[in-house]
N, CA, C and O of each residue as an XYZ file, in Angstrom:
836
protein
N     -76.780     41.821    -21.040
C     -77.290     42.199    -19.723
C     -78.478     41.342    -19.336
O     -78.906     41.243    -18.187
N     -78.997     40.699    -20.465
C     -80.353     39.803    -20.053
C     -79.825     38.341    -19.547
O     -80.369     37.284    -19.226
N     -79.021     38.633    -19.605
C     -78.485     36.847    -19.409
C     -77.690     36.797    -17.905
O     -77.543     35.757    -17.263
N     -77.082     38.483    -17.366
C     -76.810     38.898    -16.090
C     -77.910     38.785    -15.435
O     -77.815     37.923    -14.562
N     -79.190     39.425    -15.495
C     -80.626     39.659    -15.110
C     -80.900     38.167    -14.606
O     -81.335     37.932    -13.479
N     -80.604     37.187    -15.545
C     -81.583     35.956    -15.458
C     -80.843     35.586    -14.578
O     -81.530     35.230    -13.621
N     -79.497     35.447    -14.329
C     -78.494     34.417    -13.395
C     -79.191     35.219    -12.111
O     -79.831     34.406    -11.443
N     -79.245     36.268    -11.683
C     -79.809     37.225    -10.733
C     -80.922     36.284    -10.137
O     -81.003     35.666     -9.076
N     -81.999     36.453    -11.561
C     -83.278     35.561    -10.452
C     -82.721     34.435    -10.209
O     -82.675     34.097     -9.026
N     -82.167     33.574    -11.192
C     -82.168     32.309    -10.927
C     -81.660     32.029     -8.868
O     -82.141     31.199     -8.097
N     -80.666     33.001     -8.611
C     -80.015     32.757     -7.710
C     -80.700     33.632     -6.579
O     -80.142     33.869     -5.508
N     -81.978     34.093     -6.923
C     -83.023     34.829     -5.904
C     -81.899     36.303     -5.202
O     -82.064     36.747     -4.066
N     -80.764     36.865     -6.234
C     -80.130     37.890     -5.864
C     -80.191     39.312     -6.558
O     -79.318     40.178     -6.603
N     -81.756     39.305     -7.202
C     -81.894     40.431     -7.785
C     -82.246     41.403     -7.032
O     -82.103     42.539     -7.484
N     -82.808     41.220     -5.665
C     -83.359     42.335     -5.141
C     -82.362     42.724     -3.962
O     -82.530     43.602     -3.116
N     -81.025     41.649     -4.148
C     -80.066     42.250     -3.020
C     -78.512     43.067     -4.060
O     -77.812     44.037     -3.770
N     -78.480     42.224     -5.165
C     -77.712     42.928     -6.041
C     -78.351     44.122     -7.224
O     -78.950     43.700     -8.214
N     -78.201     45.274     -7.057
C     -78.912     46.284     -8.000
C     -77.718     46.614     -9.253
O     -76.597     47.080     -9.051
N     -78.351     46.202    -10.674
C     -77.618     46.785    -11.365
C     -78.111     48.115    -12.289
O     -79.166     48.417    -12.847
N     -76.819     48.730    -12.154
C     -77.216     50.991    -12.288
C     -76.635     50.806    -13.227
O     -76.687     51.941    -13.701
N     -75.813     49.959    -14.260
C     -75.717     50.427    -15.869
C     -76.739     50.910    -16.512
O     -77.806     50.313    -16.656
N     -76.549     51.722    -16.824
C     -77.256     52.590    -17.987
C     -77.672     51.874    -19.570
O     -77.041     51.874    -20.627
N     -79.046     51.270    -19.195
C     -79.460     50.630    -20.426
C     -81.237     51.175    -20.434
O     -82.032     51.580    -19.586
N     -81.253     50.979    -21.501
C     -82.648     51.180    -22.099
C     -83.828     50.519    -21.194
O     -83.607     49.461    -20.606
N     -84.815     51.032    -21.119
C     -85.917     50.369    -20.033
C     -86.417     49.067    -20.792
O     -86.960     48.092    -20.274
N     -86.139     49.247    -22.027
C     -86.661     48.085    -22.705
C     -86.105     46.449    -22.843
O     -86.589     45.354    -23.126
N     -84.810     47.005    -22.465
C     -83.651     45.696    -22.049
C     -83.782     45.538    -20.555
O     -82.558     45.665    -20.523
N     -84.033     45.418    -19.582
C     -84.774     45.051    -18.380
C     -86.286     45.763    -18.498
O     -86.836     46.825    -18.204
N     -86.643     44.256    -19.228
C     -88.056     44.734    -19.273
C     -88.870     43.698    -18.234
O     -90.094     43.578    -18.260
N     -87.893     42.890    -17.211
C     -88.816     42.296    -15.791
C     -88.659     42.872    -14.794
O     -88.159     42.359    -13.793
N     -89.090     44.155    -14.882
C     -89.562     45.006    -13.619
C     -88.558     45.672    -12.837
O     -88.886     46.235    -11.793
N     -86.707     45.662    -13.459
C     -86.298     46.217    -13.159
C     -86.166     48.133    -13.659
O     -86.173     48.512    -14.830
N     -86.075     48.919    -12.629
C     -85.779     50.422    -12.938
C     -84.776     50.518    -13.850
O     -83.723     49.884    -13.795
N     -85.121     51.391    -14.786
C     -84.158     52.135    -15.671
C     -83.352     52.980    -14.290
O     -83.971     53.164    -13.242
N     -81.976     53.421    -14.465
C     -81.407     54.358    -13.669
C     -80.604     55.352    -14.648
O     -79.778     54.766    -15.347
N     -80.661     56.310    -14.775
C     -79.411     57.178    -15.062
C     -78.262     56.328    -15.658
O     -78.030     55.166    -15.324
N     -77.452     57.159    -16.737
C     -76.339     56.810    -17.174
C     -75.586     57.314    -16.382
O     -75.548     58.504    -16.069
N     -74.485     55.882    -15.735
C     -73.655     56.391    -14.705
C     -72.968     55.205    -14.874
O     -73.399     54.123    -15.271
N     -71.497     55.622    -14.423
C     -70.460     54.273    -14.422
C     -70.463     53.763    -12.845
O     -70.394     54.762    -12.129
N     -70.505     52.856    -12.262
C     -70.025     52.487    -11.192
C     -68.873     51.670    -10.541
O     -69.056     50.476    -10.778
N     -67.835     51.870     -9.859
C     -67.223     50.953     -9.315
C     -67.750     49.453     -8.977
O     -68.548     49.428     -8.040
N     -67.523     48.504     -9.425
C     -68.150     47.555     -9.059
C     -67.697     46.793     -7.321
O     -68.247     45.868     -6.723
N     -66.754     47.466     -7.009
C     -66.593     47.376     -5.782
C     -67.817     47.986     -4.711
O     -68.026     47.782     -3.515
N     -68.405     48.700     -5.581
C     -69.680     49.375     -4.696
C     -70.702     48.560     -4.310
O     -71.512     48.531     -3.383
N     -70.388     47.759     -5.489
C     -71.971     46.372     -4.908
C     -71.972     45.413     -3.590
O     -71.006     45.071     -2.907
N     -73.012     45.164     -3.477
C     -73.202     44.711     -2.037
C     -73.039     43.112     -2.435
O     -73.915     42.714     -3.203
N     -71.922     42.007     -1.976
C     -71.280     41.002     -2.356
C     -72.205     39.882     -1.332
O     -71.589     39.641     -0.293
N     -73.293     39.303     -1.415
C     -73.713     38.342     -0.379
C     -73.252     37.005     -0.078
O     -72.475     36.237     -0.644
N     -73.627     36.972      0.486
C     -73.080     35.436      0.808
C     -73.730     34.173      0.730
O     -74.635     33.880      1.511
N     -73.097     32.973     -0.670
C     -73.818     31.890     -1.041
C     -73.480     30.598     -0.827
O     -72.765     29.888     -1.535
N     -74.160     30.265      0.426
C     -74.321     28.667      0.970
C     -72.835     28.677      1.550
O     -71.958     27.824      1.417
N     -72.805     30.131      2.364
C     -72.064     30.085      3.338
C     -70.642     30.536      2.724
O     -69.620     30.480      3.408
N     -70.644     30.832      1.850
C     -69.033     30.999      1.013
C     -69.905     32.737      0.840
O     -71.018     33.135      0.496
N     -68.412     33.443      1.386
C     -67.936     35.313      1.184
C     -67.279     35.297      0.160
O     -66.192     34.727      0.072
N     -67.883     35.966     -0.836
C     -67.161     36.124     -1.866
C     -66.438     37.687     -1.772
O     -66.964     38.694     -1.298
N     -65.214     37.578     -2.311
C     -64.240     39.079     -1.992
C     -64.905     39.940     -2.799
O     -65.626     39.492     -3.691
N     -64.769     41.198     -2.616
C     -64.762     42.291     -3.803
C     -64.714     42.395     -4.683
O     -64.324     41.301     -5.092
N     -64.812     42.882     -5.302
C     -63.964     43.102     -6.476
C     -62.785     44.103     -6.725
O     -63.469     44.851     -7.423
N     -62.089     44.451     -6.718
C     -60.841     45.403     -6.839
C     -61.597     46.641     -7.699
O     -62.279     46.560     -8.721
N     -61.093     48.193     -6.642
C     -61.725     48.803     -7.733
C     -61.172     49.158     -9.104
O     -60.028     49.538     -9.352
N     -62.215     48.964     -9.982
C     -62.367     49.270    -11.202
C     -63.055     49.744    -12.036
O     -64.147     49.742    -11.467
N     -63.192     50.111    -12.884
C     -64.423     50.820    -13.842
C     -64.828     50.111    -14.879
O     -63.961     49.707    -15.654
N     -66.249     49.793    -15.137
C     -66.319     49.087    -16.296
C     -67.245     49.445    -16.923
O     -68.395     49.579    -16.505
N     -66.723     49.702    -18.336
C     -66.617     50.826    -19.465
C     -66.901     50.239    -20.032
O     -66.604     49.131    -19.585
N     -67.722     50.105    -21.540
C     -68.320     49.185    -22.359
C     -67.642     50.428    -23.715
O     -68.218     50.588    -24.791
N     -66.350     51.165    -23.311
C     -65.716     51.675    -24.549
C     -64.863     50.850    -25.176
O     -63.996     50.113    -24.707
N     -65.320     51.120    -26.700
C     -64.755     49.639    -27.579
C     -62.820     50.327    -27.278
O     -62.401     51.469    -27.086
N     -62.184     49.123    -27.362
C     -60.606     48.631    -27.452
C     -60.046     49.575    -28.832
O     -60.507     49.862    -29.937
N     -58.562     49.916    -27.933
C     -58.082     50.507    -29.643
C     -57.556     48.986    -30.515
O     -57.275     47.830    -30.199
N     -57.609     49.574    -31.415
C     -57.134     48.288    -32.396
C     -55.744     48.138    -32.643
O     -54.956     49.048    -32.902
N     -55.484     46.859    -32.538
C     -54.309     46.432    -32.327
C     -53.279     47.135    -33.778
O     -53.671     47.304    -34.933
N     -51.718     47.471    -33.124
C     -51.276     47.828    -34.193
C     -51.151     47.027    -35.249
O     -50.916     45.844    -35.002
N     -51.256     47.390    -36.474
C     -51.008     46.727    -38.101
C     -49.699     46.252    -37.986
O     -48.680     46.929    -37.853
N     -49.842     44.580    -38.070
C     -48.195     43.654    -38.786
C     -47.997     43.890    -39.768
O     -48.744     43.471    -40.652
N     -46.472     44.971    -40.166
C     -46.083     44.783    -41.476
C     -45.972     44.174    -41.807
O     -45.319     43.368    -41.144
N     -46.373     43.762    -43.069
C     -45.885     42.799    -44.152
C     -44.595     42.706    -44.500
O     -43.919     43.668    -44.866
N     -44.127     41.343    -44.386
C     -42.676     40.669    -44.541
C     -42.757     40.832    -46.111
O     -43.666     40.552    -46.891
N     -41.308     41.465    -46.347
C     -41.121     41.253    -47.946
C     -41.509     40.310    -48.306
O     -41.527     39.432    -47.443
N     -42.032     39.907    -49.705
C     -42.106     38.872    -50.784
C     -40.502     38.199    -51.060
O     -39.800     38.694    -51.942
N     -40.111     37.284    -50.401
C     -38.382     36.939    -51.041
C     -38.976     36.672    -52.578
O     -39.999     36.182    -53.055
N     -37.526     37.386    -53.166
C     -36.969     37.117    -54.658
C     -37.290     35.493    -55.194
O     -36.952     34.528    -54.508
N     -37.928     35.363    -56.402
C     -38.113     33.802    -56.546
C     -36.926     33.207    -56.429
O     -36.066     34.088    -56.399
N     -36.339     31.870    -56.329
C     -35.141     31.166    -57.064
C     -34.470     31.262    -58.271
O     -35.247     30.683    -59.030
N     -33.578     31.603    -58.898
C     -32.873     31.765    -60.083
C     -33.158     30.178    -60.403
O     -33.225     29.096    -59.819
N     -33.309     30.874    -62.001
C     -33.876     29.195    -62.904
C     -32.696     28.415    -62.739
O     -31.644     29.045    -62.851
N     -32.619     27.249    -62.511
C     -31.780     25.867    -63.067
C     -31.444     26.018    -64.246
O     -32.261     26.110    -65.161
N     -30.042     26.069    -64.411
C     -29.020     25.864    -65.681
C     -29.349     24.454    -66.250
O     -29.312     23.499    -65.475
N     -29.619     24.297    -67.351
C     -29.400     23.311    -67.783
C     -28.415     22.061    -67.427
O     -27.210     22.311    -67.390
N     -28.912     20.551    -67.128
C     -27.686     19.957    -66.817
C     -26.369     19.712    -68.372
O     -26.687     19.243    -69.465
N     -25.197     20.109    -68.044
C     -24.012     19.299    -69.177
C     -23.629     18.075    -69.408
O     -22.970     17.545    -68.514
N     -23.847     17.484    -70.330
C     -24.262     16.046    -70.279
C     -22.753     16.132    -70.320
O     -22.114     17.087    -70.762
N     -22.154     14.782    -69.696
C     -20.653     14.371    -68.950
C     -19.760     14.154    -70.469
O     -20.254     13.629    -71.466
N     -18.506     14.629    -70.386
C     -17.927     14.101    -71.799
C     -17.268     12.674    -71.271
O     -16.922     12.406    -70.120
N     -17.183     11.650    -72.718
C     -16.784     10.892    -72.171
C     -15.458     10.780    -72.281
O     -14.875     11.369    -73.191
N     -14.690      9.900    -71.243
C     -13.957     10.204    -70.848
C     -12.464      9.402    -72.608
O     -12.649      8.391    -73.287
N     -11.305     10.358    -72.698
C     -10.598     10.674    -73.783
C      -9.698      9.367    -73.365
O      -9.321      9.127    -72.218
N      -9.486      8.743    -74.278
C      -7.877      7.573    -74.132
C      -7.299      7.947    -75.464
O      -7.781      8.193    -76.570
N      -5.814      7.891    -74.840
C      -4.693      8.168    -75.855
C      -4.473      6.982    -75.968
O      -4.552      6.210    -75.012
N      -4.005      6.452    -77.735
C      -3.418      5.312    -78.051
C      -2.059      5.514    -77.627
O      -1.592      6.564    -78.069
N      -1.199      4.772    -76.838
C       0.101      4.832    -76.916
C       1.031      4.087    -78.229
O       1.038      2.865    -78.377
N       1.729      4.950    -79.054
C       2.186      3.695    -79.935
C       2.937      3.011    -79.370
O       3.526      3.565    -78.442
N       3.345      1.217    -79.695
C       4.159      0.782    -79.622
C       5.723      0.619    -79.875
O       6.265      0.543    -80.978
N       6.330      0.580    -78.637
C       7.320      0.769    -79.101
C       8.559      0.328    -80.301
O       8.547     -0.842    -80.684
N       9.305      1.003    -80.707
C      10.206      0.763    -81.741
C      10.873     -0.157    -81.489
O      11.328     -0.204    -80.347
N      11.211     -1.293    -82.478
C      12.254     -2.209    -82.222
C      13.599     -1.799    -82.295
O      13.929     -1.081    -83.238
N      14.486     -2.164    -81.392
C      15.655     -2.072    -81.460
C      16.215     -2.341    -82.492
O      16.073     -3.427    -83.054
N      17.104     -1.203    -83.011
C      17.949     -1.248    -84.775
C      18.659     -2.999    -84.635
O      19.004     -3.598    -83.616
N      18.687     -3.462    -86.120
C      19.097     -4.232    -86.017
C      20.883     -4.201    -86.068
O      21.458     -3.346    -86.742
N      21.687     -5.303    -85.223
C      22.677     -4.908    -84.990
C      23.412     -6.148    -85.688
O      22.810     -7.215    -85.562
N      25.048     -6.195    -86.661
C      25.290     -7.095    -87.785
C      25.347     -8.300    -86.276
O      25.306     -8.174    -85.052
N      25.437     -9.200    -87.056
C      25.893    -10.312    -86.150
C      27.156    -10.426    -86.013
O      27.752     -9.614    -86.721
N      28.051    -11.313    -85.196
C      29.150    -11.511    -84.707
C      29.894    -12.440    -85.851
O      29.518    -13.515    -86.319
N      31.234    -11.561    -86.181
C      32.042    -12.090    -87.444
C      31.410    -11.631    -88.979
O      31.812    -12.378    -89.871
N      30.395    -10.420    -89.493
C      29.989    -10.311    -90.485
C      30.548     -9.023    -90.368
O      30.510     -8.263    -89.401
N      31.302     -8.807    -91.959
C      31.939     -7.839    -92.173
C      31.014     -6.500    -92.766
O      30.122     -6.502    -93.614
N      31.611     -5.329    -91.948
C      30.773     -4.195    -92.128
C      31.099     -3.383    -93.544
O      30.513     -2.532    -94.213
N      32.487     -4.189    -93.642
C      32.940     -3.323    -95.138
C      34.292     -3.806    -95.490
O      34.787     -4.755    -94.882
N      34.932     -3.176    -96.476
C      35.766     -3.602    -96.992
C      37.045     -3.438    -95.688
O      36.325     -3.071    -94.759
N      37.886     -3.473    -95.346
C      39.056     -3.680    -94.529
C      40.148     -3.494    -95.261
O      40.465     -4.266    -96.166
N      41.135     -1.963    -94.782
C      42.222     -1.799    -94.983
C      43.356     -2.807    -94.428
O      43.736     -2.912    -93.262
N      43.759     -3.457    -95.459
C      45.127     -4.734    -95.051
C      46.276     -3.805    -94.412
O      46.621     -2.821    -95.067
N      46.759     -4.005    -93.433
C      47.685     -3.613    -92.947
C      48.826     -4.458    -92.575
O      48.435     -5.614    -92.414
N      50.248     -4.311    -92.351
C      51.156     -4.650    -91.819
C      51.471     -4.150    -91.114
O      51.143     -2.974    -90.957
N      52.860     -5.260    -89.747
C      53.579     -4.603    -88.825
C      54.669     -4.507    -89.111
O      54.972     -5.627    -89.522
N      55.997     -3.521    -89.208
C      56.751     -3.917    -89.292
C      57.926     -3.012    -88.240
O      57.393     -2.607    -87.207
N      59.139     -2.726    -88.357
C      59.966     -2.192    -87.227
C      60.170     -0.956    -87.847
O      60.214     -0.751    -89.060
N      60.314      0.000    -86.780
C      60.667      1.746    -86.994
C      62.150      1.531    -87.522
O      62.737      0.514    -87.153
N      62.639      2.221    -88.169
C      63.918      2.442    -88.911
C      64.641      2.667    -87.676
O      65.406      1.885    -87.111
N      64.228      4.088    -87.256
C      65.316      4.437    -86.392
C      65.406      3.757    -84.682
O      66.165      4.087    -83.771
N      64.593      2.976    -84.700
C      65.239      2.040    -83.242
C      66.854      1.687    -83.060
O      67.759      1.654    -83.895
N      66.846      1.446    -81.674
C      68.846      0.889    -81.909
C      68.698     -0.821    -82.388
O      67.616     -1.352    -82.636
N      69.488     -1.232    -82.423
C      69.579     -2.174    -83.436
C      69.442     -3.533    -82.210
O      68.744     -4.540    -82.333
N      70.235     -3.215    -81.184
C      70.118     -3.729    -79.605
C      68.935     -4.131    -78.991
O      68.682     -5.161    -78.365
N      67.896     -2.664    -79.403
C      66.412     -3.193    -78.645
C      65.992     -3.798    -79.850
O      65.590     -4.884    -79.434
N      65.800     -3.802    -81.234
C      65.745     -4.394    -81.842
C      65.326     -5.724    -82.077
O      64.177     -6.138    -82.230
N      66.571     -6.445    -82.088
C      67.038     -7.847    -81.981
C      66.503     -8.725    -80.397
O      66.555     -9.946    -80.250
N      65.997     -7.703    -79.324
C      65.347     -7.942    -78.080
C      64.503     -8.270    -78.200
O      64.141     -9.148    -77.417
N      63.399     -7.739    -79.449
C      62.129     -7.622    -79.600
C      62.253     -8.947    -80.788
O      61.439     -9.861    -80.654
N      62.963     -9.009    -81.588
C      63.025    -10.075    -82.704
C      63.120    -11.424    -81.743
O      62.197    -12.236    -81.811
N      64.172    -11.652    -80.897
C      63.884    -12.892    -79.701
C      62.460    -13.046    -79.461
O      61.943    -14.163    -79.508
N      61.637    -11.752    -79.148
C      60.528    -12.352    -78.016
C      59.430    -12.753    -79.080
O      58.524    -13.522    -78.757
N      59.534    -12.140    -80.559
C      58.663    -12.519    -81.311
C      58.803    -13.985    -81.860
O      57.931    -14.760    -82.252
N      59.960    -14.107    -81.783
C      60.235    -16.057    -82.443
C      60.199    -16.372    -81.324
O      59.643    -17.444    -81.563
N      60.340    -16.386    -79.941
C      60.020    -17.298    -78.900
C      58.198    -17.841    -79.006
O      57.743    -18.964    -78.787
N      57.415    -16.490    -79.445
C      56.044    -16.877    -79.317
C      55.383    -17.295    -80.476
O      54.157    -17.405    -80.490
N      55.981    -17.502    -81.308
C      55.109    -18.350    -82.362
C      55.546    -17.760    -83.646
O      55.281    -18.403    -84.662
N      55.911    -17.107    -83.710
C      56.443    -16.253    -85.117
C      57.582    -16.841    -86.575
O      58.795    -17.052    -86.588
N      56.747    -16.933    -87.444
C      57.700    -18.195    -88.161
C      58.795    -17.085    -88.608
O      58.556    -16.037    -89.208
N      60.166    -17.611    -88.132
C      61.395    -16.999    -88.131
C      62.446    -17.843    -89.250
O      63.633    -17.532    -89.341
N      61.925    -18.774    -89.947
C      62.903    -19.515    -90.464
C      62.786    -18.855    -91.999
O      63.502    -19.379    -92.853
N      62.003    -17.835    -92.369
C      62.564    -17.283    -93.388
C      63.554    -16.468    -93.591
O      64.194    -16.272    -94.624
N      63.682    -15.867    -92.263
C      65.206    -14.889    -91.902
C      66.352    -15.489    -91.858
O      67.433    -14.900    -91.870
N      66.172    -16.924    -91.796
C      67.820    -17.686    -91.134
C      68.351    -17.286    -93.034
O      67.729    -16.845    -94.000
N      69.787    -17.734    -92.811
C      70.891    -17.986    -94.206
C      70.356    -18.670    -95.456
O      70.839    -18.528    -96.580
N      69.414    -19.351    -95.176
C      68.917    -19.942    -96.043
C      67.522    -19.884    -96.961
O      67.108    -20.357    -98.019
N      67.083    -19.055    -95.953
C      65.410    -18.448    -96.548
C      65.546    -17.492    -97.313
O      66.526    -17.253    -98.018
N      64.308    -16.729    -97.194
C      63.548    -16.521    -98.756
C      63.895    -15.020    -98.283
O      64.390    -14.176    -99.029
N      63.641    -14.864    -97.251
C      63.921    -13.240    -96.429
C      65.232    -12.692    -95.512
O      65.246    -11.880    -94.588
N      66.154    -13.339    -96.037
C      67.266    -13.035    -95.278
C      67.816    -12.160    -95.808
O      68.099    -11.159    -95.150
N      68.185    -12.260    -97.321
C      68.596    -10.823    -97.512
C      66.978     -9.669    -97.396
O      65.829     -9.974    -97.076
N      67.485     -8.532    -97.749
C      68.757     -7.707    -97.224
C      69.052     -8.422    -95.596
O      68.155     -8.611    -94.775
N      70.446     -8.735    -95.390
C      70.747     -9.144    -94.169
C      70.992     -7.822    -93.161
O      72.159     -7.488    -92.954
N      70.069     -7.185    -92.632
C      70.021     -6.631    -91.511
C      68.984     -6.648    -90.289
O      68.352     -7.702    -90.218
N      68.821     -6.133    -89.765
C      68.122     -6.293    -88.012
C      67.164     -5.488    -88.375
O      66.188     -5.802    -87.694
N      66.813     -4.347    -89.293
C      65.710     -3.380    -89.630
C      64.804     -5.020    -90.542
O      63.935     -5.753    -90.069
N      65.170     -5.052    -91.287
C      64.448     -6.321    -92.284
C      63.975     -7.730    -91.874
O      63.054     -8.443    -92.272
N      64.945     -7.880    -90.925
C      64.607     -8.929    -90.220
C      63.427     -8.949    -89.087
O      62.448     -9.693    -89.049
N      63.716     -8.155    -88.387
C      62.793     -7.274    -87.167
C      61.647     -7.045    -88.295
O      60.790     -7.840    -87.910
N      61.223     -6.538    -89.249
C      59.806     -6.418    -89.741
C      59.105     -7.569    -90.298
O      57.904     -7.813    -90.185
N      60.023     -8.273    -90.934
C      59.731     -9.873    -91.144
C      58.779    -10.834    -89.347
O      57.707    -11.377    -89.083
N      59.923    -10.532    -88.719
C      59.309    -11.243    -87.276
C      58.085    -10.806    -86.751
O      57.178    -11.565    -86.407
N      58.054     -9.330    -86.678
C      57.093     -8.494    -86.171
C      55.409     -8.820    -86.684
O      54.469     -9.046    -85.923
N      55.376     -8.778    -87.830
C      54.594     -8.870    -88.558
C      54.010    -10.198    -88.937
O      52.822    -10.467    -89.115
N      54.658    -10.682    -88.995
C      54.897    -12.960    -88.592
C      53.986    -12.894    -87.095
O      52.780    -13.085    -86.937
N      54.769    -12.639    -86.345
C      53.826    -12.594    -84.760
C      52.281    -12.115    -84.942
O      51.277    -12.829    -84.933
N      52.392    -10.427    -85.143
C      50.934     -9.826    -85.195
C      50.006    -10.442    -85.988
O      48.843    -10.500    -85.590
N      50.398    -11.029    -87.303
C      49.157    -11.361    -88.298
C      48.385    -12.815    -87.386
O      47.167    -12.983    -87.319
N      49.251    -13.581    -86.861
C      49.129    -14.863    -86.319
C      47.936    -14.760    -84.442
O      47.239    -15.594    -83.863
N      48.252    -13.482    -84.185
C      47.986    -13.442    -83.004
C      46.681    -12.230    -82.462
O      45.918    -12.264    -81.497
N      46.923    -10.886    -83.930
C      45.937     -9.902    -83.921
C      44.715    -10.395    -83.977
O      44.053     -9.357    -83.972
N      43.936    -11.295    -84.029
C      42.848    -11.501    -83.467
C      42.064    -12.488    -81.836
O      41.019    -12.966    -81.395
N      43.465    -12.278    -81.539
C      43.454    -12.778    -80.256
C      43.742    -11.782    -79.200
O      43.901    -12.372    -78.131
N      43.844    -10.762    -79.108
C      44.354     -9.372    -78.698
C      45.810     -9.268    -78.788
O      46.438     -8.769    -77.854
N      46.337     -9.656    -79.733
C      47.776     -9.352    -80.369
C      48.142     -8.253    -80.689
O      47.490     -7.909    -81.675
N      49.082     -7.240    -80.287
C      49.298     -5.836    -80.891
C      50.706     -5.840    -81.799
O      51.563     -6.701    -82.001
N      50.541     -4.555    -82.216
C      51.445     -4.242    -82.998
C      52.656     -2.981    -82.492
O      53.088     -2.098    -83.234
N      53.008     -3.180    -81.141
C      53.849     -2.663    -80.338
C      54.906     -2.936    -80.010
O      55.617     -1.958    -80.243
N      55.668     -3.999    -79.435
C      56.851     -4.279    -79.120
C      57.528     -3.323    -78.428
O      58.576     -2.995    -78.986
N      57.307     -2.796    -77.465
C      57.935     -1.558    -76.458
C      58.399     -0.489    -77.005
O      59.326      0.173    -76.537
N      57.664     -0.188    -78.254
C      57.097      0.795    -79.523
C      58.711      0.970    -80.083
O      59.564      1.846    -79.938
N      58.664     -0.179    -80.711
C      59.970     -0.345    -81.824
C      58.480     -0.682    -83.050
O      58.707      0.153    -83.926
N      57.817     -1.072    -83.270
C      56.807     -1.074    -84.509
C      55.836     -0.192    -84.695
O      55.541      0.673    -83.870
N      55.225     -0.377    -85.906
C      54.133      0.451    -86.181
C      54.077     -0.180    -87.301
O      54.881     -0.924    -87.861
N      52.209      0.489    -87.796
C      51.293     -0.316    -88.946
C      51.635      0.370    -89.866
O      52.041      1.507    -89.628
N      51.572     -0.129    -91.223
C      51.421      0.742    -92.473
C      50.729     -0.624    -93.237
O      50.956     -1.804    -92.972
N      49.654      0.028    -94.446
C      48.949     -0.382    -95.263
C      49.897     -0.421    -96.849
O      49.411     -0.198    -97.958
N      50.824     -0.643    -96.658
C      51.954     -0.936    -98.363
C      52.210     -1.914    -98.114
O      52.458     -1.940    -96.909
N      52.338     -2.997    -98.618
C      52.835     -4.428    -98.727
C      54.279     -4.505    -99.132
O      54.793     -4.524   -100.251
N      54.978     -4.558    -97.509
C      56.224     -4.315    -97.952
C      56.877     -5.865    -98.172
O      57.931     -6.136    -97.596
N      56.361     -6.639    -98.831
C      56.970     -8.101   -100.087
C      57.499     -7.424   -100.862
O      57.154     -6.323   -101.292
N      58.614     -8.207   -101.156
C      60.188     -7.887   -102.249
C      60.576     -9.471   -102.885
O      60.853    -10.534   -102.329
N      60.484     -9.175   -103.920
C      61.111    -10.149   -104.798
C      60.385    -11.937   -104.407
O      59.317    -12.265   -104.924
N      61.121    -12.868   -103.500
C      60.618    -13.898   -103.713
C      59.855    -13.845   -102.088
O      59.055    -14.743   -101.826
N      60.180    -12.632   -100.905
C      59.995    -12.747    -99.370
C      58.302    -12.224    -99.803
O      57.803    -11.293   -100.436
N      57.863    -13.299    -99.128
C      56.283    -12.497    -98.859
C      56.357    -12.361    -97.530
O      57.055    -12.938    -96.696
N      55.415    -11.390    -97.427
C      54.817    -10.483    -95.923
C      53.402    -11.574    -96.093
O      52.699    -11.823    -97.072
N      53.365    -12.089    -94.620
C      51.912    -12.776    -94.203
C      51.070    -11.339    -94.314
O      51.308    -10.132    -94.265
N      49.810    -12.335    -94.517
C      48.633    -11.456    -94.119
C      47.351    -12.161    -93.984
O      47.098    -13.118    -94.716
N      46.523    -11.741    -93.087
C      45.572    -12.718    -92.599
C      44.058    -11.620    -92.030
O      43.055    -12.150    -91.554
């Protein structure tokens, strides 16, 4: 209020503005009156006019020198939960290689013309019961192709027994031994077949090869 007082003189408006707050005589102690405790509208004061400027009113109001309620209390924000500790880091495994074995060599396989074993000798010679007709058909085609036939004639070694069964196995077998490794069979429009007995008699040998 002493510092209201002073702006007052300074501005030579103490004796046109009166202030009636209720203060101690000892706090306007330059010659202003103590007054009664009383509130006033400050709209009540007499507003003069400085270097030609009206200053407005003031709006009414009351002014109360009762202390403020105190502002409401900010709850306190939870404390967040610390961070869960860091796991240890897992040091990386390193990384696994399979040896592949190498592969197996292919079995060895005999070579070409080496014998795997002993070999059943076989002959060709003519079925008994053929006719004697297809026979002698088949005895032609075997001496036409290479078949040594001159032991069958009258004079050789294989003529007897003189028949077309004996003769026909003589030829047959003359052909196949000469030709079975050339894809030669032992067929003749199946007047023959193989057997493993060495059918040689007396001075006639049976080829074999």
């Amino acid at each position: 209020m002493r510092n209201l007082y002073h702006s007052l003189l300074r501005l030579s408006l103490a004796n046109e503005i009166k202030v009636s707050i209720a203060f101690s005589p000892q706090c306007l102690s330059y010659g202003a009156s103590a007054s009664p405790l009383k509130k006033r509208k400050l709209s009540s004061l007499s507003v003069p006019s400085l270097g030609g400027h009206q200053f407005s009113p003031v709006p009414s109001s009351t002014f109360s020198f009762a202390p403020l309620a105190s502002p409401p209390e900010v709850p306190e924000l939870p404390t967040p939960p610390p961070p869960p500790p860091l796991s240890p880091e897992v040091p990386a495994m390193p990384p696994v290689s399979y040896m592949v074995p190498p592969p197996s060599p292919p079995p060895c396989s005999a070579s070409p013309g080496a014998e795997e074993g002993p070999k059943t000798a076989l002959w060709c010679v003519a079925k008994p019961a053929v006719p004697s007709e297809k026979l002698q058909e088949a005895i032609d085609f075997a001496c036409g192709e290479g078949a040594d036939c001159e032991e069958i004639q009258p004079n050789g070694r294989c003529y007897f027994p003189d028949n077309v069964v004996a003769h026909a196995s003589y030829a047959f077998n003359s052909y196949w031994q000469k030709w079975k490794h050339n894809g030669g069979t032992c067929g003749f429009d199946g007047t023959a077949l193989l057997i493993d007995s060495d059918p040689s008699f007396l001075e006639c040998h049976f080829e074999l090869s």
